[in-house]
C-alpha positions in Angstrom: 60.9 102.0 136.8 61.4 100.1 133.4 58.6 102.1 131.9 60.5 105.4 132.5 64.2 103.5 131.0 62.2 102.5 127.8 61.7 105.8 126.3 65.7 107.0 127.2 66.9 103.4 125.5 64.8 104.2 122.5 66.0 107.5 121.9 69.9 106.0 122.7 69.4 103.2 120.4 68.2 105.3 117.5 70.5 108.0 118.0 73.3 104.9 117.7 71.8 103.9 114.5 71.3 107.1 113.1 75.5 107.6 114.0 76.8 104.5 112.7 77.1 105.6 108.7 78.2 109.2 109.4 81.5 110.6 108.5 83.8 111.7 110.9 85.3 115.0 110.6 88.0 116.8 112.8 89.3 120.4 113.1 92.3 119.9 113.9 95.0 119.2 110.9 96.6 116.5 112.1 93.4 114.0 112.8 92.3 114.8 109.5 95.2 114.0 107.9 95.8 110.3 109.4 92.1 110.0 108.9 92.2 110.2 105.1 95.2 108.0 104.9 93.2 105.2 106.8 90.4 105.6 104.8 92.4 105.2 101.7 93.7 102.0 103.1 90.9 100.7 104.3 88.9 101.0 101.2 88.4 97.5 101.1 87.0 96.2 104.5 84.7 99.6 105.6 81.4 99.5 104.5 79.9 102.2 106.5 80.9 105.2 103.9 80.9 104.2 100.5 78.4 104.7 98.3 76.7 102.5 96.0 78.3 104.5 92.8 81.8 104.8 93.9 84.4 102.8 92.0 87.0 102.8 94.6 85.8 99.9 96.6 88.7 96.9 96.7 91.7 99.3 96.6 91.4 101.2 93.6 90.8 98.3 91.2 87.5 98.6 88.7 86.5 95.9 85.7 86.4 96.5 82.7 84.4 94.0 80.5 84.3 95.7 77.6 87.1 93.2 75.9 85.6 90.3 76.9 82.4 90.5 75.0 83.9 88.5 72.2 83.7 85.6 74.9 80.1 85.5 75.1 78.8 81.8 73.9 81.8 80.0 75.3 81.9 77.5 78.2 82.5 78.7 81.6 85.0 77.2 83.9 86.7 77.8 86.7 89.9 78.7 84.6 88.2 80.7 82.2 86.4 82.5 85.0 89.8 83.5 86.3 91.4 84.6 83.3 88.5 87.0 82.6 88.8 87.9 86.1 92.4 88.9 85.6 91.9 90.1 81.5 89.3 92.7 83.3 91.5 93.6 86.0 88.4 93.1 88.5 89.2 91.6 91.7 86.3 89.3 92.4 84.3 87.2 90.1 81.1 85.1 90.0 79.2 82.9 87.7 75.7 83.6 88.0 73.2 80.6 87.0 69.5 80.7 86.4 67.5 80.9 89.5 70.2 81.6 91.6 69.8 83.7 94.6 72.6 86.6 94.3 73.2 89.6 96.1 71.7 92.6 94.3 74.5 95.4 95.6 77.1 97.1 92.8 80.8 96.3 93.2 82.4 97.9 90.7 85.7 95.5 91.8 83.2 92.1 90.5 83.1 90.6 87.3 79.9 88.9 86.6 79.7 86.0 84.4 75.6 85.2 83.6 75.6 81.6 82.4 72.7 79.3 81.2 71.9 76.1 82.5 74.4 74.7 80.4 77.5 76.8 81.8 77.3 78.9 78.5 78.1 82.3 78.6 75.5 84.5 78.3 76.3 87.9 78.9 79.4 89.1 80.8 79.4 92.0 83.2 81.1 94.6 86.1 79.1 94.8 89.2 
């Protein structure tokens, strides 16, 4: 009896994967409607439809850090980390040290701050 439930779970389980990213779309006016104002504000939290590319992850915020180039060789603190956070309008930041383990994903919300073992600026970027 289990071997005939395998093959059914298989397929169920796939078919569950395979649905988990997938827009929703509705015909009917209203469903569509309240589901693109939920989407707006849930930009944030939902992972399962953005793309990689899209520079409306965190609410509508992107960095820019173009200005703060001129900061490159400075010392980085956690003040100065924050005030290039806010100066690039990103909402997240990290300092990124050699060796460390990081995440390799784009935000387009994150200011990246690549120190070197010293807690010198190095190079300052969005992602």
């Amino acid at each position: 009896m289990i071997r005939k439930l395998i093959p059914f779970l298989l397929v169920a389980s796939l078919t569950a994967c395979a649905n988990t990213g997938a827009p929703r779309s509705s015909s009917t006016p209203a469903a569509s409607s309240s589901s693109s104002s939920s989407s707006s504000a849930d930009a944030g939290t939902s992972y399962g439809g953005s793309s990689y590319g899209s520079s409306s992850m965190g609410g509508g915020k992107t960095c820019d850090a173009a200005a703060l180039q001129s900061q490159i060789g400075q010392k980085a603190t956690p003040s100065v980390m924050e005030d290039l956070r806010t100066r690039s309008g990103s909402a997240t930041a990290r300092m990124l040290r050699p060796g460390q383990l990081v995440t390799m994903e784009y935000n387009a919300t994150r200011l990246n701050l690549i120190v070197d073992d010293k807690d010198v600026m190095t190079a300052i970027r969005c992602g």
